[in-house]
N, C-alpha and C positions, 0 to 999 in steps of 0.2 A: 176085548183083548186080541182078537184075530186079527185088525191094523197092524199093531205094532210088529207081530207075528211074521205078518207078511211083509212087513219091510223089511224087518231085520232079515228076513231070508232070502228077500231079492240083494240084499246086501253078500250075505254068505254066498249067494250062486252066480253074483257076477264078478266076485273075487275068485272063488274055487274054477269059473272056467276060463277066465283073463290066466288063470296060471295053467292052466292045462291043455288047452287047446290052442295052435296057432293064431295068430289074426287072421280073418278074412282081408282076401287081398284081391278090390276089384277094380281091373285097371290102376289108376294114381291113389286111390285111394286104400288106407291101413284102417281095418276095424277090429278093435277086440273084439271076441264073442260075449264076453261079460257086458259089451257097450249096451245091450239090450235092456239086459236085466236093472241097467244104471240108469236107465228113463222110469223104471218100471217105479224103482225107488222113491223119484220125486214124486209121482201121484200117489202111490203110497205116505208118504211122508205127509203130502197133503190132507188124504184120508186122516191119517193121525193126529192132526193138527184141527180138523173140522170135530172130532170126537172129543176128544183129550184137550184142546187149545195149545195154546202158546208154550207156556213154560212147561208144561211136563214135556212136549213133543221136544223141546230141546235136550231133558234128559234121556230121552229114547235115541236123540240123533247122538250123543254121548256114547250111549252104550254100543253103538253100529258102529262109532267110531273106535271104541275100544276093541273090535271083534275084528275089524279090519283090519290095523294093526299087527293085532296076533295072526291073522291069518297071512299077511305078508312078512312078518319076520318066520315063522312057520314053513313058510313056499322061497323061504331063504333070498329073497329077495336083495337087490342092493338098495344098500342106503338111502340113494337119490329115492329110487322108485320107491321105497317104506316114504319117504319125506314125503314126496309128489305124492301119493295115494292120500296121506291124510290129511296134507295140506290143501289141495283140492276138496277132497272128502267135505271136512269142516267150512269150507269157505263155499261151494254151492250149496250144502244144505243150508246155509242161513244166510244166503240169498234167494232161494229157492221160500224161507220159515217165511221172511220178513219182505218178501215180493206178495207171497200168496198172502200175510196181513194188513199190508200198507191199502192194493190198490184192492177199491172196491169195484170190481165187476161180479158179470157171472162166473157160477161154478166152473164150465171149462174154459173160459176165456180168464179165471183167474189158475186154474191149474196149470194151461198150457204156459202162460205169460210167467208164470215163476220157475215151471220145466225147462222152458227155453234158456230162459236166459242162469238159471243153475246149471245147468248142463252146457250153456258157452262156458261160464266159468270152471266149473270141472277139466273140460276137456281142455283149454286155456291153458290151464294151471298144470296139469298133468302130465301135459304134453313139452312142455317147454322146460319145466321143471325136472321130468325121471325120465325125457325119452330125447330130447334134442341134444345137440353136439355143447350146448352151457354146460351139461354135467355129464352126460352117459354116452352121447354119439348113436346112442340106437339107430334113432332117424337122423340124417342130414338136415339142413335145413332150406333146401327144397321140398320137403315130404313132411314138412311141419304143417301147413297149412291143410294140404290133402290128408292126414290124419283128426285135424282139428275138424274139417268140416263131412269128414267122413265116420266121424264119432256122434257131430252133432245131429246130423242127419239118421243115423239112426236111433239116437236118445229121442229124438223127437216123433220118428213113426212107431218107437216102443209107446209113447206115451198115445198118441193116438189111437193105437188100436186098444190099450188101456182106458181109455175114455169111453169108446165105439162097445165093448162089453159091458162098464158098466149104462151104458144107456140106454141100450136094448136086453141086457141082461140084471143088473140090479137097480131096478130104480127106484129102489126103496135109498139109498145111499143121495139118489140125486135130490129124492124130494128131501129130505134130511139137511142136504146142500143148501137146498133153496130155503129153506126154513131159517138156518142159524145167518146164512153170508146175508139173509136181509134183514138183520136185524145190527149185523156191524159193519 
């Protein structure tokens, strides 16, 4: 039960601080501070999905999406950006479900490989849809690409060092990994 746990609350603490805290702004590049916590999600997710499988982990990604939601119309959010939060949301997580099922590698070469490219999609979808000048004007669209690739970049070194503890810190998780992903 701690999986889910922990996802859903990397869910809750990168929405509570995407609303509260400025982007970090280094040089060209715009990063929410929640962009962290939204790497943390995918290996979490994964974790959930290595425990649990398939189909319940998509009613847990259900339930994150329903939390999200509420906590964006809650942080009073516009429209766009409620739309763009969950339409992202929903569309990297199950690219993120059905990447980490499809290809059979290893444990990190299959968490990173559905991280990566969930979180191109997130930040894609996200950004173009609740923050570019198509709907809300937030960013111009000069500062779209340097938000996309400055979101990606840190969804991916969240995920990394995510990896990097459990490998030297639980690896009881990893031989677990290696046990179930060789048998599908």
């Amino acid at each position: 039960m701690l999986r889910p746990i922990l996802y859903i609350l990397a869910i809750v603490i990168a929405n509570f601080i995407t609303a509260y805290f400025a982007p970090l702004v280094l040089g060209i590049f715009i990063i929410p501070w929640g962009t962290v916590f939204v790497g943390l999600t995918f290996v979490f997710r994964d974790l959930v999905q290595l425990q649990y499988g398939r189909r319940k982990t998509y009613y847990i990604i259900a339930v994150g999406l329903g939390i999200s939601v509420l906590m964006s119309i809650f942080y009073g959010d516009m429209l766009p950006i409620t739309i763009a939060s969950s339409l992202s949301f929903i569309l990297s997580e199950v690219v993120d479900t059905e990447i980490f099922t499809r290809f059979k590698l290893g444990f990190y070469n299959r968490i990173m490989l559905s991280g990566v490219l969930g979180g191109l999609v997130d930040s894609i979808v996200f950004i173009i849809i609740g923050l570019s000048p198509l709907f809300t004007g937030i960013l111009t669209w000069e500062q779209v690409p340097y938000a996309m690739l400055g979101q990606l970049v840190f969804k991916v070194l969240s995920q990394l060092i995510t990896l990097f503890v459990i490998h030297f810190g639980f690896r009881k998780i990893k031989e677990e990994a290696d046990e179930k992903l060789s048998y599908s």
